[in-house]
mmCIF file of the C-alpha atoms, coordinates in Angstrom:
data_MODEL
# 
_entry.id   MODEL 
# 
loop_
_atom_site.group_PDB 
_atom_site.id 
_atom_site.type_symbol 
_atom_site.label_atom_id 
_atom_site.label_alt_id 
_atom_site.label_comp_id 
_atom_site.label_asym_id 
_atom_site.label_entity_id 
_atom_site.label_seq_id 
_atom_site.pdbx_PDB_ins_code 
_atom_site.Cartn_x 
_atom_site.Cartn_y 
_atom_site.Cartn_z 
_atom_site.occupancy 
_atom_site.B_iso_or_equiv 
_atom_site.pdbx_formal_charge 
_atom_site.auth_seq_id 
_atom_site.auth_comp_id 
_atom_site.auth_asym_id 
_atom_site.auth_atom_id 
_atom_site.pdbx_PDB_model_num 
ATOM 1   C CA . UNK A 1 1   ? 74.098 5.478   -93.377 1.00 0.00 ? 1   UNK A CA 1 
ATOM 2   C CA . UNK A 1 2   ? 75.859 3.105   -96.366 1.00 0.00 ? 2   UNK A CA 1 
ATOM 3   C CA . UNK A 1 3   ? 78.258 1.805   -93.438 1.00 0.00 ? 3   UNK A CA 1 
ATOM 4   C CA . UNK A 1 4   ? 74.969 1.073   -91.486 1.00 0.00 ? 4   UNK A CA 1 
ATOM 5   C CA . UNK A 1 5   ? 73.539 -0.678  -93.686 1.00 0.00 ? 5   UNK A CA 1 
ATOM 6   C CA . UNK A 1 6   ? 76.487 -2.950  -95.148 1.00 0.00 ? 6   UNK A CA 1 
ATOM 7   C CA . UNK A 1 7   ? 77.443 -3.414  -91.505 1.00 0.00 ? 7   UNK A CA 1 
ATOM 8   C CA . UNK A 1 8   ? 73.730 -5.364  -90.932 1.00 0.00 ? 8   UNK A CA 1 
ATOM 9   C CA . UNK A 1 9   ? 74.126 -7.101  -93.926 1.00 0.00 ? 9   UNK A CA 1 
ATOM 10  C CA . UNK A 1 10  ? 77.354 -8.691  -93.059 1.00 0.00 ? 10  UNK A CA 1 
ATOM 11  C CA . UNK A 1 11  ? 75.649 -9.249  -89.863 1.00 0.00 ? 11  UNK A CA 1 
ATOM 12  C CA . UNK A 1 12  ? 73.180 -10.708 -91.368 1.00 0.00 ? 12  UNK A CA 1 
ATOM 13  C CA . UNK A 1 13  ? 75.714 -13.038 -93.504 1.00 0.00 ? 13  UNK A CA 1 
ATOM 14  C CA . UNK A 1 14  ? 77.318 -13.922 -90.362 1.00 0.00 ? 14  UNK A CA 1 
ATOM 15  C CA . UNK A 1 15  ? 74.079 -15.284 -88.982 1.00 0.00 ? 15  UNK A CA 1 
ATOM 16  C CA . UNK A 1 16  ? 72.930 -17.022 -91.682 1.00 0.00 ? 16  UNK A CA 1 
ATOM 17  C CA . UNK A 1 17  ? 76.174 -18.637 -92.137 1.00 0.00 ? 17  UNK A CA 1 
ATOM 18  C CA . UNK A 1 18  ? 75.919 -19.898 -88.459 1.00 0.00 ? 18  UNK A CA 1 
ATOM 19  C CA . UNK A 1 19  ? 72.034 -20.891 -88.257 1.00 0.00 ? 19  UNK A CA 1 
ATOM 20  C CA . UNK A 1 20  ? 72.998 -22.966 -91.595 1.00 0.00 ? 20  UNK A CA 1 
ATOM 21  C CA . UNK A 1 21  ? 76.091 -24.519 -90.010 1.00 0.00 ? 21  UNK A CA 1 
ATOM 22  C CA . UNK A 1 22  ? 74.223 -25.256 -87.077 1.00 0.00 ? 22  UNK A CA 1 
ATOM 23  C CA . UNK A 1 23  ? 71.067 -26.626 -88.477 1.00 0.00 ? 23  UNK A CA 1 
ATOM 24  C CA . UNK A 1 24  ? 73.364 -28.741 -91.003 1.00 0.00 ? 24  UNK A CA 1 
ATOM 25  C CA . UNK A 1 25  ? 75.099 -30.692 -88.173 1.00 0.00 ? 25  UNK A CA 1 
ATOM 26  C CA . UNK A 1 26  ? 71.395 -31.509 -86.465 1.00 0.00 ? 26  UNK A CA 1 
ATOM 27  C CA . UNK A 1 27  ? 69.608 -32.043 -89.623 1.00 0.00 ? 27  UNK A CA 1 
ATOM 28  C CA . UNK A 1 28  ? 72.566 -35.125 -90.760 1.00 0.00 ? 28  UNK A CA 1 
ATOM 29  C CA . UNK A 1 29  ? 73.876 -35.921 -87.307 1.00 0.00 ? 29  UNK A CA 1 
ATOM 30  C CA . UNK A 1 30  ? 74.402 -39.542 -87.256 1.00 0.00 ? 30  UNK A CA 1 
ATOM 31  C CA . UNK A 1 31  ? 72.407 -41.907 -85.568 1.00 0.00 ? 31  UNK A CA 1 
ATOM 32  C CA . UNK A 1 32  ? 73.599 -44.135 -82.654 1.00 0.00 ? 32  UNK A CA 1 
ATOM 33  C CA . UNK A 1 33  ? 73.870 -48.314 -84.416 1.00 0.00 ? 33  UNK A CA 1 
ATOM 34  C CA . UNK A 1 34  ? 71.403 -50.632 -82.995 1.00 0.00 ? 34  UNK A CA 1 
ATOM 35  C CA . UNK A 1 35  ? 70.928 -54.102 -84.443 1.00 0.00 ? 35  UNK A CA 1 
ATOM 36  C CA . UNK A 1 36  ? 67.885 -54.253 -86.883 1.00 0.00 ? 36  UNK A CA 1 
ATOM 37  C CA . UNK A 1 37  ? 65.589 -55.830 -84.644 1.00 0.00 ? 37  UNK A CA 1 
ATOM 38  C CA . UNK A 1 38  ? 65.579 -52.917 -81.911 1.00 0.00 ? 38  UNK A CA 1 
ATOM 39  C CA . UNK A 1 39  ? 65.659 -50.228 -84.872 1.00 0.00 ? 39  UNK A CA 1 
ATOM 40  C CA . UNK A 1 40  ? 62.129 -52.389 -86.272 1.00 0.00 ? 40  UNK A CA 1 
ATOM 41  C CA . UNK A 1 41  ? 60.848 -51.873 -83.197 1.00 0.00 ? 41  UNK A CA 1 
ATOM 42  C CA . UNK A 1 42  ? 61.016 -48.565 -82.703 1.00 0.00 ? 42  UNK A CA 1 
ATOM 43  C CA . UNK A 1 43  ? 59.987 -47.623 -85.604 1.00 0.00 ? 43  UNK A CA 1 
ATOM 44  C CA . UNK A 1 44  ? 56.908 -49.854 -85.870 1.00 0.00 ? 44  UNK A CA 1 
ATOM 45  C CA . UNK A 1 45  ? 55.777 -48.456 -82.581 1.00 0.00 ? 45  UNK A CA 1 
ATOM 46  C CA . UNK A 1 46  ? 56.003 -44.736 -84.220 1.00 0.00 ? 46  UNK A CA 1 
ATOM 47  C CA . UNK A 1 47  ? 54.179 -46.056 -86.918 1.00 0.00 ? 47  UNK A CA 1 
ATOM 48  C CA . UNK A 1 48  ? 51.945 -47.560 -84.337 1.00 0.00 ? 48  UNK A CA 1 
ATOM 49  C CA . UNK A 1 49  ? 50.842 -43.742 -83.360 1.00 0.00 ? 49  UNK A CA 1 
ATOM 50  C CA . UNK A 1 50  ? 51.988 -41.925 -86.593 1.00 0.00 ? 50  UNK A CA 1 
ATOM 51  C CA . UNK A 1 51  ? 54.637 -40.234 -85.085 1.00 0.00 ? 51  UNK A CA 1 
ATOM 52  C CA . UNK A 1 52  ? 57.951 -38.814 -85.675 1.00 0.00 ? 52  UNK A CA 1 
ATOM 53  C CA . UNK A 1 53  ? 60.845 -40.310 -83.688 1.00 0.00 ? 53  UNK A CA 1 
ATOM 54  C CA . UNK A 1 54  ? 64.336 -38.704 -84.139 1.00 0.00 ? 54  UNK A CA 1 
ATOM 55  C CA . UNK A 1 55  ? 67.331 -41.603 -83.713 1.00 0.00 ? 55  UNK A CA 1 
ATOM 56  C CA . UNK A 1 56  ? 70.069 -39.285 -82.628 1.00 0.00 ? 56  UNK A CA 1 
ATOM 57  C CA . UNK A 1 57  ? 68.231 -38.184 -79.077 1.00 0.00 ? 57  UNK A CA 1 
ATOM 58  C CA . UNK A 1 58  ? 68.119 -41.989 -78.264 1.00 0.00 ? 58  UNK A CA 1 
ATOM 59  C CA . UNK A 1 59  ? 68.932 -43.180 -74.711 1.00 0.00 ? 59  UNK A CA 1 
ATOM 60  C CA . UNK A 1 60  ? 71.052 -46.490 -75.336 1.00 0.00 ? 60  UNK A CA 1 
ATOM 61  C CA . UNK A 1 61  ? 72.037 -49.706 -73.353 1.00 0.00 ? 61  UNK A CA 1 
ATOM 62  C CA . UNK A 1 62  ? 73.664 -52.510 -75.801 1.00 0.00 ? 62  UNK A CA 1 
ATOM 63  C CA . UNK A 1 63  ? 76.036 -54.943 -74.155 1.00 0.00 ? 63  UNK A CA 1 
ATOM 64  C CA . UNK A 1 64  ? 76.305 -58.450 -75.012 1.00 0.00 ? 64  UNK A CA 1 
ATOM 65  C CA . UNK A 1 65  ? 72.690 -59.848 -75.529 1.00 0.00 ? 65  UNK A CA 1 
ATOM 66  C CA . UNK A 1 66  ? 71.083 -57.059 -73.875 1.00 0.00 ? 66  UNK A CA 1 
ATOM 67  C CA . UNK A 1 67  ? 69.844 -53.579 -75.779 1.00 0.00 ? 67  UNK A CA 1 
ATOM 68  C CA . UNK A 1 68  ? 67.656 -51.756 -74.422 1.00 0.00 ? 68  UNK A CA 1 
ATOM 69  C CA . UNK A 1 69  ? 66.431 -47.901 -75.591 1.00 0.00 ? 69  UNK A CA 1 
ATOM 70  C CA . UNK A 1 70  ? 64.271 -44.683 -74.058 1.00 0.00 ? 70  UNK A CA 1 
ATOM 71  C CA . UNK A 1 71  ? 63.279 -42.816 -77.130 1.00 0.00 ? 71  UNK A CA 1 
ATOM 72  C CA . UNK A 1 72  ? 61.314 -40.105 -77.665 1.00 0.00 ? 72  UNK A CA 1 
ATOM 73  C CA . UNK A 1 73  ? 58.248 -39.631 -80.375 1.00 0.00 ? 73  UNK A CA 1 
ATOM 74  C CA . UNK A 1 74  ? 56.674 -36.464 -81.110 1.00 0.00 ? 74  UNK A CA 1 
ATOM 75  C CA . UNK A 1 75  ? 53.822 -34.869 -82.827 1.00 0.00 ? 75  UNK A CA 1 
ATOM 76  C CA . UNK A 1 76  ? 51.226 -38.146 -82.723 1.00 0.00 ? 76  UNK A CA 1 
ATOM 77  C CA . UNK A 1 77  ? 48.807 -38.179 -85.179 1.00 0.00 ? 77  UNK A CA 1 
ATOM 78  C CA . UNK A 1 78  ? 46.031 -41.395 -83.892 1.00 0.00 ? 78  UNK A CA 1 
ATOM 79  C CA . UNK A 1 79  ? 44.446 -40.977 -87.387 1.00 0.00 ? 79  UNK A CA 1 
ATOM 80  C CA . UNK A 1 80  ? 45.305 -42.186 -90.738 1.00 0.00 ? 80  UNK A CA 1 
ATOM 81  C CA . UNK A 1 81  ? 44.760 -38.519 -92.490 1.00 0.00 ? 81  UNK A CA 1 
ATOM 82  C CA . UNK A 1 82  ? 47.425 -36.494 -90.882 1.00 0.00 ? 82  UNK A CA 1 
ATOM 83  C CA . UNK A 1 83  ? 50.654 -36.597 -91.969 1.00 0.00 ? 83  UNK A CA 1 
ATOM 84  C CA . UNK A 1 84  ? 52.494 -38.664 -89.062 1.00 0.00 ? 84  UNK A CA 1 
ATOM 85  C CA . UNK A 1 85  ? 54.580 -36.837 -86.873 1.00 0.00 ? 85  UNK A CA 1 
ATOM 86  C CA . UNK A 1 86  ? 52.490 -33.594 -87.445 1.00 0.00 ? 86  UNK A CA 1 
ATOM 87  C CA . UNK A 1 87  ? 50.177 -33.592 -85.171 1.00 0.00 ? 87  UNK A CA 1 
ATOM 88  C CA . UNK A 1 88  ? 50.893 -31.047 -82.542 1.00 0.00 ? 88  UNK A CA 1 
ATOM 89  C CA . UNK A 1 89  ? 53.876 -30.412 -80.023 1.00 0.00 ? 89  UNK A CA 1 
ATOM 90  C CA . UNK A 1 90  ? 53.184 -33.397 -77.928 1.00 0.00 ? 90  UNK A CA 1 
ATOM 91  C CA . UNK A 1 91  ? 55.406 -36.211 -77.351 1.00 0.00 ? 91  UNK A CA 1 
ATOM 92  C CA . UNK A 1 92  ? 56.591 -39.188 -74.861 1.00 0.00 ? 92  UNK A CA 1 
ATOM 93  C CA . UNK A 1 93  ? 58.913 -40.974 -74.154 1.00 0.00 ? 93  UNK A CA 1 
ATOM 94  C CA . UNK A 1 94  ? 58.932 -45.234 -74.493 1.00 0.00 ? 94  UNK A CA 1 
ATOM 95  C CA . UNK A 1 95  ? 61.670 -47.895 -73.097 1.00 0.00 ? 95  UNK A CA 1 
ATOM 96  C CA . UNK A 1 96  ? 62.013 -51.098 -75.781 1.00 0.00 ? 96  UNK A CA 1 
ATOM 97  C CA . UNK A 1 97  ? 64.452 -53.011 -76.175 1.00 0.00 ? 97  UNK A CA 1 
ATOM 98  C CA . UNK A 1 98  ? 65.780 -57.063 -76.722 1.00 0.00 ? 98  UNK A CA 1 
ATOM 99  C CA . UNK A 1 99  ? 67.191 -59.152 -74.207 1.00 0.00 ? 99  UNK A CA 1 
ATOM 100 C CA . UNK A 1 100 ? 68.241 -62.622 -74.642 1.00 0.00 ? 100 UNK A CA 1 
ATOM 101 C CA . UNK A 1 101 ? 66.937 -62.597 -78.262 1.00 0.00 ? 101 UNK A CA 1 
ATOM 102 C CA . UNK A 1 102 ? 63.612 -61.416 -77.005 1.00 0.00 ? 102 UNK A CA 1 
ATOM 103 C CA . UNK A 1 103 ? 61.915 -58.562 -77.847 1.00 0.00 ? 103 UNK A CA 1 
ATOM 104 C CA . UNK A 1 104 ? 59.876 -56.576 -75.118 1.00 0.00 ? 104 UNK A CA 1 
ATOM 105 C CA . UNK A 1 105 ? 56.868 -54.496 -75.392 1.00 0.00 ? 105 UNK A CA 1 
ATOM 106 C CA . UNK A 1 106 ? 57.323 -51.374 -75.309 1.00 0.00 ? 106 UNK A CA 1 
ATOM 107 C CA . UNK A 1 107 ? 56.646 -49.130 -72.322 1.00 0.00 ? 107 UNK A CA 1 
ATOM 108 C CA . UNK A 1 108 ? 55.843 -44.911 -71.877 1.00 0.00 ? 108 UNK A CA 1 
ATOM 109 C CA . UNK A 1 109 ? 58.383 -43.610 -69.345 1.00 0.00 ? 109 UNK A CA 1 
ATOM 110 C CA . UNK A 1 110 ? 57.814 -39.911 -69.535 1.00 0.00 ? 110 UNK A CA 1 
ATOM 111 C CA . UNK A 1 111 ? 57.221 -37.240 -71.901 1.00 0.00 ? 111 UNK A CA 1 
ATOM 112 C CA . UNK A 1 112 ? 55.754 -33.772 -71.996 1.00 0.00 ? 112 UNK A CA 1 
ATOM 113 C CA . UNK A 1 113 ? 55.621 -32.134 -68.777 1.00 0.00 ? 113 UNK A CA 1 
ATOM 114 C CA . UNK A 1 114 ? 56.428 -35.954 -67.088 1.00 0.00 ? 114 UNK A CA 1 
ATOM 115 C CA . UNK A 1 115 ? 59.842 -37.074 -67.014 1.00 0.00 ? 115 UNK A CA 1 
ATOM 116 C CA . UNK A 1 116 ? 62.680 -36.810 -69.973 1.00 0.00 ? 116 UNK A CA 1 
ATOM 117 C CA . UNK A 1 117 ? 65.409 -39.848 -69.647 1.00 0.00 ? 117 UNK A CA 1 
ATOM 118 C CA . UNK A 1 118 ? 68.870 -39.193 -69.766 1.00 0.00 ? 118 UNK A CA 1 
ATOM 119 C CA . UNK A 1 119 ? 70.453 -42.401 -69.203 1.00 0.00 ? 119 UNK A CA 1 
ATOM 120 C CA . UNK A 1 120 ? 69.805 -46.218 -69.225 1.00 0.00 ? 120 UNK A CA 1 
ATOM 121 C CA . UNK A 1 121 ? 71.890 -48.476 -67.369 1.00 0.00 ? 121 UNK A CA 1 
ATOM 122 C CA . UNK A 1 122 ? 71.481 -52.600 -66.685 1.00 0.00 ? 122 UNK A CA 1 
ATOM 123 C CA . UNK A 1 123 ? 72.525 -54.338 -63.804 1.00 0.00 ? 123 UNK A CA 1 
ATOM 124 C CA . UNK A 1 124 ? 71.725 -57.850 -62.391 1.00 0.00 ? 124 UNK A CA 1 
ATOM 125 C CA . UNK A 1 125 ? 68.177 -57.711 -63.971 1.00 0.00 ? 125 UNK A CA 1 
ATOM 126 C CA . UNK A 1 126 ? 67.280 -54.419 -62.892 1.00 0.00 ? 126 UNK A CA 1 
ATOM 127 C CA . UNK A 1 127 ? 67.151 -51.387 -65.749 1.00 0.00 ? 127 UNK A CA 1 
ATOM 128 C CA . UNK A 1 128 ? 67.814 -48.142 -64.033 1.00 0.00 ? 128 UNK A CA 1 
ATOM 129 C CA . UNK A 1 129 ? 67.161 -44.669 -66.019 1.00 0.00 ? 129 UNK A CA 1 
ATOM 130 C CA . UNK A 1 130 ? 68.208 -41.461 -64.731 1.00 0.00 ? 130 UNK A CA 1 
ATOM 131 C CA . UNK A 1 131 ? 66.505 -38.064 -66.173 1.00 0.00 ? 131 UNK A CA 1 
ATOM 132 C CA . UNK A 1 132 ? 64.897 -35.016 -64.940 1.00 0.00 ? 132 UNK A CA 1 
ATOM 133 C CA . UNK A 1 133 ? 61.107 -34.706 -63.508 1.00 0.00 ? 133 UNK A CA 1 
ATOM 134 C CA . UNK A 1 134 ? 59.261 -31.534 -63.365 1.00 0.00 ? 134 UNK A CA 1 
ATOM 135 C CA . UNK A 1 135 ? 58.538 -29.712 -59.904 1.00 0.00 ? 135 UNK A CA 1 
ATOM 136 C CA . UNK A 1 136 ? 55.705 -27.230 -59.705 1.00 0.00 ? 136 UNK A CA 1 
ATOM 137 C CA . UNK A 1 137 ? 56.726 -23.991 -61.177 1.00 0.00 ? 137 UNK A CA 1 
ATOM 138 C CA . UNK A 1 138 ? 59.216 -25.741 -63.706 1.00 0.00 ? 138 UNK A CA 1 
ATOM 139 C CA . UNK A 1 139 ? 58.949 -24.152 -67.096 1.00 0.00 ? 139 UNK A CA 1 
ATOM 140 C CA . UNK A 1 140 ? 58.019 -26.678 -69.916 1.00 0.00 ? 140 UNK A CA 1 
ATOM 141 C CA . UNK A 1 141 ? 61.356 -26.478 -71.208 1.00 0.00 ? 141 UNK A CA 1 
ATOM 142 C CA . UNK A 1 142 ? 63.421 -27.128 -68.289 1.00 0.00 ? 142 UNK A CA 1 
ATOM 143 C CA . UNK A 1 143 ? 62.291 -30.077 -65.665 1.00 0.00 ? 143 UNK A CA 1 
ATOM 144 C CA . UNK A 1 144 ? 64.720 -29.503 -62.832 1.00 0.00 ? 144 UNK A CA 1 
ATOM 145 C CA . UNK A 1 145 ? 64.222 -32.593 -60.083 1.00 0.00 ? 145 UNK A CA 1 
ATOM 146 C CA . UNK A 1 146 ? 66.988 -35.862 -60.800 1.00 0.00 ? 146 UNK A CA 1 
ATOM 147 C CA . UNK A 1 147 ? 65.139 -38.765 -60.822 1.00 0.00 ? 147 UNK A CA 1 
ATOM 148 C CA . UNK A 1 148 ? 65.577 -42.527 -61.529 1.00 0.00 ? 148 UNK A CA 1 
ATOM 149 C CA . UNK A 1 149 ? 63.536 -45.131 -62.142 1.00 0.00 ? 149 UNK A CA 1 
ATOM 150 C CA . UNK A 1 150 ? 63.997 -48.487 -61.893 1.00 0.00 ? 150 UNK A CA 1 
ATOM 151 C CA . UNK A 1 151 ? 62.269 -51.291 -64.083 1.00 0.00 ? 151 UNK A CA 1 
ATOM 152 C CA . UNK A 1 152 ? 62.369 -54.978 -64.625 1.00 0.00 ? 152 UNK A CA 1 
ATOM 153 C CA . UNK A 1 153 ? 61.461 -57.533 -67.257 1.00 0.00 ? 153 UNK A CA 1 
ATOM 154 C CA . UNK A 1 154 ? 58.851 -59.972 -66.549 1.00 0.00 ? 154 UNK A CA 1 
ATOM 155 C CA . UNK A 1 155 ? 57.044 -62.064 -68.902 1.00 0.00 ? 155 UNK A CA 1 
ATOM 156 C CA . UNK A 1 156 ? 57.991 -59.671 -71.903 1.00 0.00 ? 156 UNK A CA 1 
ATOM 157 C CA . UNK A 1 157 ? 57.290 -56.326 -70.494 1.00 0.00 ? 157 UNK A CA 1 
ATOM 158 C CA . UNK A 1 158 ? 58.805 -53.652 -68.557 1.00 0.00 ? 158 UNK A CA 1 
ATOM 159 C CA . UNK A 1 159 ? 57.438 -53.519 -64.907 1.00 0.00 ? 159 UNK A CA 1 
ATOM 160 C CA . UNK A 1 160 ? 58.279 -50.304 -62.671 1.00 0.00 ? 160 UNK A CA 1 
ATOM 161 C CA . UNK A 1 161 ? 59.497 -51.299 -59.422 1.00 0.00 ? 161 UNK A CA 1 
ATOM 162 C CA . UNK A 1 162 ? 60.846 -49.530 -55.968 1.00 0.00 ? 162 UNK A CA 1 
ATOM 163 C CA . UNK A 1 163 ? 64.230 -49.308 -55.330 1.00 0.00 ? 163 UNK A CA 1 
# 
């Protein structure tokens, strides 16, 4: 019974050790650089709907004058009395980013049970980003269709087109 019982406790140990490990490297992973002016947006636009937006699950583009970013927020609040980023397990997914010196309005892409980006890519104008879609019988955690979409910029804001 005593080798029982020390043998869960190292167990135990063990697992702790790991979980703490683990949890260390996501907690103070460091975030992908983006000039100041893409980071301000993002952030304002969390701010925007109170909600929590981690940096290091960013989608980036930055090449010459062009950055561009899919990122996701979570837990919207649309009040000022919750505590942002708290309010539920909902979240989306937005494309910003600043070409030419100019900033462009944000834009939802995909979120919960939508679409989750897993690349962005620029080419002769047209922004392509490649993720997964849900088909019907998908589990929330796991969309399973590849899927890109395809946007442009026109007067300051992301337009979906067909490609």
């Amino acid at each position: 019974m005593n080798k029982t019982k020390n043998g869960y406790k190292h167990q135990m140990k063990l697992f702790l050790a790991i979980f703490l490990y683990t949890y260390s490297q996501i907690t103070f992973a460091n975030c992908p650089s983006v000039s100041e002016e893409l980071e301000s947006l993002i952030k304002s636009h969390a701010a925007e709907v109170a909600g929590g937006e981690n940096c290091r699950f960013r989608k980036l583009y930055i090449y010459e004058n062009i950055e561009l970013a899919a990122y996701t927020i979570g837990g919207p609040c649309y009040d000022s009395e919750s505590k942002a980023g708290s309010c539920g397990n909902n979240y989306f997914t937005s494309l910003t980013g600043i070409i030419n010196g100019e900033s462009i309005k944000h834009l939802t892409i995909g979120g919960k049970g939508k679409f989750h980006a897993k690349s962005v890519n620029y080419e002769d104008g047209l922004i392509k980003i490649n993720g997964l879609a849900y088909k019907k019988g998908d589990p929330m955690c796991c969309p399973t269709v590849m899927t890109t979409k395809f946007y442009k910029v026109k007067k300051l804001e992301f337009i979906q087109v067909n490609q």
